[in-house]
PyMOL Python script that loads the backbone (N, CA, C, O; Angstrom):
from pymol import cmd

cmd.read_pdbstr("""\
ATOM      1  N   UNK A   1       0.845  -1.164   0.000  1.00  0.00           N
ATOM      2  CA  UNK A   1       0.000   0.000   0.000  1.00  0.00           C
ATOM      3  C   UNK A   1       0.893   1.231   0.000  1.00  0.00           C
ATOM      4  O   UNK A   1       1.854   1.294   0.767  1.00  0.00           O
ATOM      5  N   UNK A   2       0.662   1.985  -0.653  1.00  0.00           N
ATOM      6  CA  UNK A   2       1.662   3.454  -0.912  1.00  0.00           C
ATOM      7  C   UNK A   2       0.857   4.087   0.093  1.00  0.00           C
ATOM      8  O   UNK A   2      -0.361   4.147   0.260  1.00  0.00           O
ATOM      9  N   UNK A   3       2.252   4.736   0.983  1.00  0.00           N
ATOM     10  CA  UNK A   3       2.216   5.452   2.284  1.00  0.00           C
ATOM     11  C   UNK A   3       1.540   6.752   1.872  1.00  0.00           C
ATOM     12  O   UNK A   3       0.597   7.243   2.493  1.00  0.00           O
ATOM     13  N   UNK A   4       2.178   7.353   0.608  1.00  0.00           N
ATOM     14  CA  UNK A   4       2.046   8.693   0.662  1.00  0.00           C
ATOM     15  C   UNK A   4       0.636   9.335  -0.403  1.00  0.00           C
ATOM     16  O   UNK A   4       0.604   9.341  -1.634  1.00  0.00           O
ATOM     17  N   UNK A   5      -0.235   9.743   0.388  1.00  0.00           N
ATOM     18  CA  UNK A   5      -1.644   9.850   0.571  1.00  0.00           C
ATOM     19  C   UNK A   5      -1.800  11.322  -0.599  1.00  0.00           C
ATOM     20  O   UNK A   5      -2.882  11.906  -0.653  1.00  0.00           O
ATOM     21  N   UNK A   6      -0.561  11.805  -1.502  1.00  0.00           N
ATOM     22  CA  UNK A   6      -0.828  12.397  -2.912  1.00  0.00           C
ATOM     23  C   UNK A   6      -0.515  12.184  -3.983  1.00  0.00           C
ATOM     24  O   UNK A   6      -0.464  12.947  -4.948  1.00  0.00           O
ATOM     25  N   UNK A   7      -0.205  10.781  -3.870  1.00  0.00           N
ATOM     26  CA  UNK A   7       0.151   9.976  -5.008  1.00  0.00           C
ATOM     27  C   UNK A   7      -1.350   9.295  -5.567  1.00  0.00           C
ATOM     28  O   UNK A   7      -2.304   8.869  -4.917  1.00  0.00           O
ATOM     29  N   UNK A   8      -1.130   9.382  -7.035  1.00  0.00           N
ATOM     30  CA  UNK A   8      -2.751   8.305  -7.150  1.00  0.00           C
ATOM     31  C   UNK A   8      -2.143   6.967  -7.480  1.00  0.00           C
ATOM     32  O   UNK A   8      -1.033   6.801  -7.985  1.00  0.00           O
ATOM     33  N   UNK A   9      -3.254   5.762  -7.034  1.00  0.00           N
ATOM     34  CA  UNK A   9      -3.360   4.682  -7.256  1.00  0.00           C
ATOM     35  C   UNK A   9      -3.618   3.707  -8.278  1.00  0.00           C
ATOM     36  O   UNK A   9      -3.795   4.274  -9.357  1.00  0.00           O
ATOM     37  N   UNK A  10      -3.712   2.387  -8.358  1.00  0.00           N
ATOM     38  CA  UNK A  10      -4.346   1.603  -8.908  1.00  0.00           C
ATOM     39  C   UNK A  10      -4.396   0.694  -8.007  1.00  0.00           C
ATOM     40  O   UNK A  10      -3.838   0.810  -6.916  1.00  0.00           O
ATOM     41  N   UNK A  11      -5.283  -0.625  -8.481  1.00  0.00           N
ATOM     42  CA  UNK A  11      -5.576  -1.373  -7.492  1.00  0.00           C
ATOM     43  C   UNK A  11      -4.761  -2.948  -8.015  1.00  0.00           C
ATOM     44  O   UNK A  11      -4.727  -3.204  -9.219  1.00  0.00           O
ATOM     45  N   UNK A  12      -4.327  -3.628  -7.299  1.00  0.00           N
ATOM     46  CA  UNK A  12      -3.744  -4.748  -7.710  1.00  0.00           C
ATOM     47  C   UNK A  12      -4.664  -5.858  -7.134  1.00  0.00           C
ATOM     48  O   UNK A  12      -4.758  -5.796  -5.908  1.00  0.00           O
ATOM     49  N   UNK A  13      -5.401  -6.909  -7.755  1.00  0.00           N
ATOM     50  CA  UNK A  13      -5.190  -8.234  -7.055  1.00  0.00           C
ATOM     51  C   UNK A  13      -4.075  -9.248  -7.628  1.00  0.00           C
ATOM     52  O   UNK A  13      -3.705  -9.213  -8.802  1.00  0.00           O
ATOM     53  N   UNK A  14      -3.612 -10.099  -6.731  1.00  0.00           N
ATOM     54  CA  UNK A  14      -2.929 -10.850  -6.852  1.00  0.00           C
ATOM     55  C   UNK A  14      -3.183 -12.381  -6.518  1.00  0.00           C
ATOM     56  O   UNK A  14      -3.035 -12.369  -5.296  1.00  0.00           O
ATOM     57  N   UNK A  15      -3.367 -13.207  -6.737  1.00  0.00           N
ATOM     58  CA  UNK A  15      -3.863 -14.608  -6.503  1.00  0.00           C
ATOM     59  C   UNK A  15      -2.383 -15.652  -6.642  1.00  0.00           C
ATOM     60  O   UNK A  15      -1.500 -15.565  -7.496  1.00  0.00           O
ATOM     61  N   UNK A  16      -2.513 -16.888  -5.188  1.00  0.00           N
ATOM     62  CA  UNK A  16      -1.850 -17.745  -5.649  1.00  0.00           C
ATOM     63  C   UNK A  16      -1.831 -18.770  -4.553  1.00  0.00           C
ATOM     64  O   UNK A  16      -1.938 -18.530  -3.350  1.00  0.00           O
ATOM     65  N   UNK A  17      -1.669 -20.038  -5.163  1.00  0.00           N
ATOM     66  CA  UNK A  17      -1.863 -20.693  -4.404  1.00  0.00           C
ATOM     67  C   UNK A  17      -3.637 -21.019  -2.823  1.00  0.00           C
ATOM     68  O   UNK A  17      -3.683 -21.612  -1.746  1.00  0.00           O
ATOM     69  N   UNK A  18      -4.376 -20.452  -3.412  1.00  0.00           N
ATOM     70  CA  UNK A  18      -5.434 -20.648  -3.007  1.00  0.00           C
ATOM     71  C   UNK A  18      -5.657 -19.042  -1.994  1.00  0.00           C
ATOM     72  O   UNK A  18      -6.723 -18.627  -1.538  1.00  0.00           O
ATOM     73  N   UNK A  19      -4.569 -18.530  -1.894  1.00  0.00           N
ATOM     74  CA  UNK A  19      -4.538 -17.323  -1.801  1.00  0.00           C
ATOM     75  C   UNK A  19      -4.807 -16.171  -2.582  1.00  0.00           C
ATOM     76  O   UNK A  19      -4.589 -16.158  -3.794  1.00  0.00           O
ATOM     77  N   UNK A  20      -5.299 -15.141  -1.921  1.00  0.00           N
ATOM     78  CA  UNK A  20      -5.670 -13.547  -2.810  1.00  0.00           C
ATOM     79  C   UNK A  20      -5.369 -12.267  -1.680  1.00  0.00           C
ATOM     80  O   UNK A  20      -5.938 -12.070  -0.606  1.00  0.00           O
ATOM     81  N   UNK A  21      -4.458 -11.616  -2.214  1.00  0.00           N
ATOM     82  CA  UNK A  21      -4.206 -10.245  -1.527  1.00  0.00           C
ATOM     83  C   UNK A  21      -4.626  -8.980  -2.502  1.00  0.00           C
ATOM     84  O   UNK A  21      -4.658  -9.198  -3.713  1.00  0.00           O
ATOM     85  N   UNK A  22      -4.887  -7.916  -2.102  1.00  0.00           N
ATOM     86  CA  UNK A  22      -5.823  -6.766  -2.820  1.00  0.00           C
ATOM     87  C   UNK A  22      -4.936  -5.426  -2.139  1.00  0.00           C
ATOM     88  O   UNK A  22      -5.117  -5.140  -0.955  1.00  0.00           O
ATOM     89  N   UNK A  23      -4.080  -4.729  -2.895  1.00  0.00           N
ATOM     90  CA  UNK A  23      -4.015  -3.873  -2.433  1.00  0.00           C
ATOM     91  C   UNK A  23      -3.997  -2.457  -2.954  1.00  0.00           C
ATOM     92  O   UNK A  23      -3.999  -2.767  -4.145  1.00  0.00           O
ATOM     93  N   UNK A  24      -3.982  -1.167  -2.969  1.00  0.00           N
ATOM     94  CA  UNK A  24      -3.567  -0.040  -3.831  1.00  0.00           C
ATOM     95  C   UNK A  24      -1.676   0.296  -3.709  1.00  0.00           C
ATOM     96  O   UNK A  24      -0.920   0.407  -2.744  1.00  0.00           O
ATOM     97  N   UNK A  25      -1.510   0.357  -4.929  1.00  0.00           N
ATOM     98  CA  UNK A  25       0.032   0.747  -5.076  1.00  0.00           C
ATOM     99  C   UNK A  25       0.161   1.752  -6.422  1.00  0.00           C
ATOM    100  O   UNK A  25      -0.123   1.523  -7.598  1.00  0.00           O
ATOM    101  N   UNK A  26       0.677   2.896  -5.808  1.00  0.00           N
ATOM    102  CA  UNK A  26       1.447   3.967  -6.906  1.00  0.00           C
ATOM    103  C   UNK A  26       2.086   3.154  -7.987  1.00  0.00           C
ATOM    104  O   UNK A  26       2.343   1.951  -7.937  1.00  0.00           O
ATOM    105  N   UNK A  27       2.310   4.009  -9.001  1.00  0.00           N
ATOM    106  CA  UNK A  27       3.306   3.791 -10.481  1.00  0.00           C
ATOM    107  C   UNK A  27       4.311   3.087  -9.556  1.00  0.00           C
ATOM    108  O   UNK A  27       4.372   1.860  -9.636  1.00  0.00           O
ATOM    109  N   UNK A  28       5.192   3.801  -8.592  1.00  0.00           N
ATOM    110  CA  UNK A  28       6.362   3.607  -8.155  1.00  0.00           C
ATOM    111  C   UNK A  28       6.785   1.801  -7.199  1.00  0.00           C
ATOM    112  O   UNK A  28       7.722   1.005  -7.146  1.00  0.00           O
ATOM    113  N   UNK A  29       5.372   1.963  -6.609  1.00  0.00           N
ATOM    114  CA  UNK A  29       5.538   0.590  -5.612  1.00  0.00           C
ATOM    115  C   UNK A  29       5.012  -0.317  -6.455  1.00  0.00           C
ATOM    116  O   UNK A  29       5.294  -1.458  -6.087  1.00  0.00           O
ATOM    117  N   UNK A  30       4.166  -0.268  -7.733  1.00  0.00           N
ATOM    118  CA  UNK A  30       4.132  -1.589  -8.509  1.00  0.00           C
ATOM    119  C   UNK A  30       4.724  -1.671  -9.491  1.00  0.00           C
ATOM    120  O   UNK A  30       4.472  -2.543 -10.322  1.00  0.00           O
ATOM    121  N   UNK A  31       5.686  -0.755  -9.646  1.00  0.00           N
ATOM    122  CA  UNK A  31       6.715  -1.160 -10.645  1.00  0.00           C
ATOM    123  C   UNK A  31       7.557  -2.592 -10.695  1.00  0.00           C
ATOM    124  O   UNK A  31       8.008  -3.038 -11.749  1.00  0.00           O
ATOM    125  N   UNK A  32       7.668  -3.078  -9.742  1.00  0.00           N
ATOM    126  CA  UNK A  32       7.839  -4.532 -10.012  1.00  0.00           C
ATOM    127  C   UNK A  32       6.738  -5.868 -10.270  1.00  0.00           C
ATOM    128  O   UNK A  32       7.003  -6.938 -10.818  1.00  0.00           O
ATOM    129  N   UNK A  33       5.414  -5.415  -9.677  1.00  0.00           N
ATOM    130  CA  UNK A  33       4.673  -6.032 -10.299  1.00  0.00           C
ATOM    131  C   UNK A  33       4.455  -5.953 -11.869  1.00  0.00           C
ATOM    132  O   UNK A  33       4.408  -7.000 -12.515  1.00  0.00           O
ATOM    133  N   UNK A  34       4.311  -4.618 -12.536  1.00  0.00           N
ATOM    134  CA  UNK A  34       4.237  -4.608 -13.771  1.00  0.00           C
ATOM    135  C   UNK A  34       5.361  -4.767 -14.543  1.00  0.00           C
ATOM    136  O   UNK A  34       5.228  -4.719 -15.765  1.00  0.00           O
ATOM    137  N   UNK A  35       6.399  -4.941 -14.076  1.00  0.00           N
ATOM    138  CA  UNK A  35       7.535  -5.460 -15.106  1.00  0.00           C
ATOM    139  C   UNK A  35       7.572  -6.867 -15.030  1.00  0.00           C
ATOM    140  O   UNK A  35       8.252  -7.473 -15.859  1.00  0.00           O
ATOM    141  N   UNK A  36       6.688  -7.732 -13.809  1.00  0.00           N
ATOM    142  CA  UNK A  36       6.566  -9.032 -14.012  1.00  0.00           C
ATOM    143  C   UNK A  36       5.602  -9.469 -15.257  1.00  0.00           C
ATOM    144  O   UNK A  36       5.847 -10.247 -16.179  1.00  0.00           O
ATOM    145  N   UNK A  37       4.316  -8.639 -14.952  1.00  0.00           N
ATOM    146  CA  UNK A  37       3.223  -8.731 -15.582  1.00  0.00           C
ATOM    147  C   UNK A  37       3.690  -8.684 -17.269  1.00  0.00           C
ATOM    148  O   UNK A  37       3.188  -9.525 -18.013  1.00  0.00           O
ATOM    149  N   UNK A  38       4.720  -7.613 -17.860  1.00  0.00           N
ATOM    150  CA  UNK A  38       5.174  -7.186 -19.034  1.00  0.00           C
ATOM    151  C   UNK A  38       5.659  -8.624 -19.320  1.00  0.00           C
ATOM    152  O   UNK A  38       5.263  -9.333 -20.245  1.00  0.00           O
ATOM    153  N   UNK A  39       6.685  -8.985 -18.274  1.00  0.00           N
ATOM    154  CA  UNK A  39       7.727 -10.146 -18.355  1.00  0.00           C
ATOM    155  C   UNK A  39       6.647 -11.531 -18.916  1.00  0.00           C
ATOM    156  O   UNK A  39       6.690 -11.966 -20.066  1.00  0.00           O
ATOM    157  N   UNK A  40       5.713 -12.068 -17.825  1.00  0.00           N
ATOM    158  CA  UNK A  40       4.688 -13.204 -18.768  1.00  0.00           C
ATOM    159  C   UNK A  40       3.885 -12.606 -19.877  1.00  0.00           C
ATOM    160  O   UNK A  40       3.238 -13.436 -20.517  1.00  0.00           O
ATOM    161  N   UNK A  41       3.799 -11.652 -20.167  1.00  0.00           N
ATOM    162  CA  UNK A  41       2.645 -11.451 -21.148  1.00  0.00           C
ATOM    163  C   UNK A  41       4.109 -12.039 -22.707  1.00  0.00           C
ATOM    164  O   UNK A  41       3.806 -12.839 -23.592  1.00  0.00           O
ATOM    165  N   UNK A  42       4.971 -11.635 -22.639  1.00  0.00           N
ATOM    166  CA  UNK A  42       5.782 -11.823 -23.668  1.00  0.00           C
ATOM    167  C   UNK A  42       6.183 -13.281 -23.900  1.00  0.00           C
ATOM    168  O   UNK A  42       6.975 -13.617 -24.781  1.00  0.00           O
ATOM    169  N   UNK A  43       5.475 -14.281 -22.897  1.00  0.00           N
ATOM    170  CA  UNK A  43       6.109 -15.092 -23.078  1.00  0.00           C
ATOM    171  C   UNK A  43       5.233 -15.727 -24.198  1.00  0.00           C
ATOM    172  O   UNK A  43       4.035 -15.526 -24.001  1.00  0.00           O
ATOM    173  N   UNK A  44       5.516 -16.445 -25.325  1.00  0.00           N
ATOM    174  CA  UNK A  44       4.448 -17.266 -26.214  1.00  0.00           C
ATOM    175  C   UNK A  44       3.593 -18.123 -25.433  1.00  0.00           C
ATOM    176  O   UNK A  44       3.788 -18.557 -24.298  1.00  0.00           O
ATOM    177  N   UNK A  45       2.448 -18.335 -26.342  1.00  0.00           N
ATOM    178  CA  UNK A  45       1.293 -19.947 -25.700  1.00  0.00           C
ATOM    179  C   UNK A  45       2.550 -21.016 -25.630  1.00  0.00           C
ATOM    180  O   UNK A  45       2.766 -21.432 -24.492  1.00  0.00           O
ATOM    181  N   UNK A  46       3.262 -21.436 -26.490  1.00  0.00           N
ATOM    182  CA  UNK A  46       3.815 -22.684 -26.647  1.00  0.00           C
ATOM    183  C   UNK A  46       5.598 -22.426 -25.767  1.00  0.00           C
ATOM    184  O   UNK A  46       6.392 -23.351 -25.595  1.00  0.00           O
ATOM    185  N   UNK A  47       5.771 -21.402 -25.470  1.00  0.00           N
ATOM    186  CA  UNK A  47       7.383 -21.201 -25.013  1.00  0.00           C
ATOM    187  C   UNK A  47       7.336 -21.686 -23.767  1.00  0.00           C
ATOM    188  O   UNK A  47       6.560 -21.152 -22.976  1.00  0.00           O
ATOM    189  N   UNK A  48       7.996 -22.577 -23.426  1.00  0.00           N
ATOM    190  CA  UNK A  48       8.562 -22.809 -21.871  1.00  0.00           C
ATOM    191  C   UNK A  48       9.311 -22.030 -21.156  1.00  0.00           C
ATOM    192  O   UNK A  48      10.290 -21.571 -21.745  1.00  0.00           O
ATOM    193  N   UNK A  49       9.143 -21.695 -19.921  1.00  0.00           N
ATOM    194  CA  UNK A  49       9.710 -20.952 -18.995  1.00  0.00           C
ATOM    195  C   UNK A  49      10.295 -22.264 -17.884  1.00  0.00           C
ATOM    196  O   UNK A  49      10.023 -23.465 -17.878  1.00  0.00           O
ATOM    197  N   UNK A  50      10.983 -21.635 -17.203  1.00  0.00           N
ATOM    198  CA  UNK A  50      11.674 -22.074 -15.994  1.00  0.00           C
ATOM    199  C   UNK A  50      10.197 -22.375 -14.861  1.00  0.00           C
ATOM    200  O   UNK A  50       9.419 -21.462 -14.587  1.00  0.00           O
ATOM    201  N   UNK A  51      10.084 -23.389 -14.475  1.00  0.00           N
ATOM    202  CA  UNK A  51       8.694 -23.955 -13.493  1.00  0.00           C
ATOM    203  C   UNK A  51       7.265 -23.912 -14.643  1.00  0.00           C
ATOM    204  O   UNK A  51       6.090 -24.148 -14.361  1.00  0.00           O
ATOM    205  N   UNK A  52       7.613 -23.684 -15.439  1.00  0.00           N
ATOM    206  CA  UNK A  52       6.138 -23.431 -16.301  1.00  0.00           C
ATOM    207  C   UNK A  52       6.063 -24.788 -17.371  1.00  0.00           C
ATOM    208  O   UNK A  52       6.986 -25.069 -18.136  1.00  0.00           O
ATOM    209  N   UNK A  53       4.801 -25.556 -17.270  1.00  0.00           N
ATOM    210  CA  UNK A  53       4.380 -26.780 -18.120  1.00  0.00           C
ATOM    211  C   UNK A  53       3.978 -25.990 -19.177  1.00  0.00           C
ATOM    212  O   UNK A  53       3.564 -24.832 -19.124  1.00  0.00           O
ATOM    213  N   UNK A  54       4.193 -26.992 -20.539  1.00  0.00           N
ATOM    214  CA  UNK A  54       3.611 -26.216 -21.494  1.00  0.00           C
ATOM    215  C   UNK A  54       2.368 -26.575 -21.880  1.00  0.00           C
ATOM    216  O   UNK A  54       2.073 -27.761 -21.737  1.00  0.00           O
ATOM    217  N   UNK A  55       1.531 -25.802 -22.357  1.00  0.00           N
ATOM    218  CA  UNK A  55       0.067 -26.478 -22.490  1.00  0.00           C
ATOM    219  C   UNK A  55      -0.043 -26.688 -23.796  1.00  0.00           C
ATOM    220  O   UNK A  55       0.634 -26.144 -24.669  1.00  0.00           O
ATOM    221  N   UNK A  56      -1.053 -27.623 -23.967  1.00  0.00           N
ATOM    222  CA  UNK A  56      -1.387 -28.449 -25.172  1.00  0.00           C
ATOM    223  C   UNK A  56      -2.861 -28.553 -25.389  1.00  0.00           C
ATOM    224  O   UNK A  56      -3.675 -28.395 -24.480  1.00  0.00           O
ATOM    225  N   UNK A  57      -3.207 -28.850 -26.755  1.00  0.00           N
ATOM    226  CA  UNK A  57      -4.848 -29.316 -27.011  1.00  0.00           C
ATOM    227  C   UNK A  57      -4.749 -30.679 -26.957  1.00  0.00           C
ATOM    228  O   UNK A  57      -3.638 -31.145 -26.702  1.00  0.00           O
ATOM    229  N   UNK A  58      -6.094 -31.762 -27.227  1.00  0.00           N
ATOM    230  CA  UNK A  58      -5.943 -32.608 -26.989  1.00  0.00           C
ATOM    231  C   UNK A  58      -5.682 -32.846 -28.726  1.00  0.00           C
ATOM    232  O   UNK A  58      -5.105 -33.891 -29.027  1.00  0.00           O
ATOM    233  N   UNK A  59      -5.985 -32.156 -29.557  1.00  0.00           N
ATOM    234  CA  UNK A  59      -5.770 -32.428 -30.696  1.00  0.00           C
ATOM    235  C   UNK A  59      -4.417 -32.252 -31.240  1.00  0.00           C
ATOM    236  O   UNK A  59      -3.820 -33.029 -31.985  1.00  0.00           O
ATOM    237  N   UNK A  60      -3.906 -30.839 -30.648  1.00  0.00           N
ATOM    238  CA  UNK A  60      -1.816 -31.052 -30.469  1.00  0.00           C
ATOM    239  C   UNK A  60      -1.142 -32.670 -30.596  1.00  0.00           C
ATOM    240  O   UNK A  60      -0.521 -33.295 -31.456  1.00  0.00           O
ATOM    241  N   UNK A  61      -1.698 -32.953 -29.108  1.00  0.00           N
ATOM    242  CA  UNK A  61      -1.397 -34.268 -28.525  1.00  0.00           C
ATOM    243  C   UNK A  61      -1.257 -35.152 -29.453  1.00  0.00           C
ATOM    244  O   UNK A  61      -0.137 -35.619 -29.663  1.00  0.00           O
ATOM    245  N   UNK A  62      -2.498 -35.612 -30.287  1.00  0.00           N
ATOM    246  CA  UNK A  62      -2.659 -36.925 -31.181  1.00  0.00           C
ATOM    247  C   UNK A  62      -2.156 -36.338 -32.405  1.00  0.00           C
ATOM    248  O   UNK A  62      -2.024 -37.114 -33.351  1.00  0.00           O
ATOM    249  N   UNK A  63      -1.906 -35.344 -32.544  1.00  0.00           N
ATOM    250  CA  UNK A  63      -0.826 -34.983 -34.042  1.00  0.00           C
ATOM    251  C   UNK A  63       0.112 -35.078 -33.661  1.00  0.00           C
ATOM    252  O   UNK A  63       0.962 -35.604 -34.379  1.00  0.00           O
ATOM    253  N   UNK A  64       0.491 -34.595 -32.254  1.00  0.00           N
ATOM    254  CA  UNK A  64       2.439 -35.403 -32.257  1.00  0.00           C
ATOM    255  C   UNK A  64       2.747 -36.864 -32.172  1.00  0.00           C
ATOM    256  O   UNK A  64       3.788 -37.515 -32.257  1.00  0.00           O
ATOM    257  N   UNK A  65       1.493 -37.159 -31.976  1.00  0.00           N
ATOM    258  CA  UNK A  65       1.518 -38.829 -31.715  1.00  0.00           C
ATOM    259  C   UNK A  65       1.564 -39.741 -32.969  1.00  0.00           C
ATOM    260  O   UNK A  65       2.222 -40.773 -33.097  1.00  0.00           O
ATOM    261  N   UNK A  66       0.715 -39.142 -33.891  1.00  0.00           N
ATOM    262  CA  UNK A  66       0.714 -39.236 -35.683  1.00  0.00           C
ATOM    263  C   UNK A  66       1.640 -39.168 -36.084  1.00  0.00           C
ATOM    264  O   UNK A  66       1.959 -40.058 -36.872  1.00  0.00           O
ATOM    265  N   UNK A  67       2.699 -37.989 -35.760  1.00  0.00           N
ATOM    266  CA  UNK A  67       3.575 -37.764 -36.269  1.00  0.00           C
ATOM    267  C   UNK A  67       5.031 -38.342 -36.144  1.00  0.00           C
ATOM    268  O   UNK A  67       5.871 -38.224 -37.036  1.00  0.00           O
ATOM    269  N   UNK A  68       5.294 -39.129 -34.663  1.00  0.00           N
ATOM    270  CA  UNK A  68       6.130 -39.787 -33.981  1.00  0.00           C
ATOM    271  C   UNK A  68       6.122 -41.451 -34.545  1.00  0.00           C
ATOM    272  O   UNK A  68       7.204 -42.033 -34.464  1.00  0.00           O
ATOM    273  N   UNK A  69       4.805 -42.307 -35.173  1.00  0.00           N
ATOM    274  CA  UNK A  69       4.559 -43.311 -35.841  1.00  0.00           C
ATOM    275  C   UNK A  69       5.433 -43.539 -37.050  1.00  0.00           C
ATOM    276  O   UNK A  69       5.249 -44.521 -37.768  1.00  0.00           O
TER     277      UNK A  69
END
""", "prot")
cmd.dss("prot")
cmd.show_as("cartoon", "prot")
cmd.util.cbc("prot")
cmd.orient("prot")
């Protein structure tokens, strides 16, 4: 929560793990949230990250499976 009461806000939720925190933070104090936020949005549907599964259709699936025969 940004201390200083003439700064304007936005509002963040954040979710994880069955958890949710809600708070208001200036440009300045969510600047690391939004350079995370920048950071996954760039990542592709199909690119793997470090802890991240990649997702698939079920129709993906049986074309790599076609294709591996």
């Amino acid at each position: 929560m940004c201390r200083d009461p003439t700064r304007t806000t936005d509002r963040y939720k954040i979710q994880t793990g069955g958890r949710t925190v809600t708070t208001d933070l200036c440009d300045q104090d969510a600047a690391p949230i939004v350079e995370l936020m920048e950071k996954i949005k760039k990542v592709s549907p199909g690119q793997k990250t470090r802890g991240m599964a990649r997702v698939a259709t079920m129709e993906e699936i049986e074309a790599l499976k076609k294709a591996r025969k």
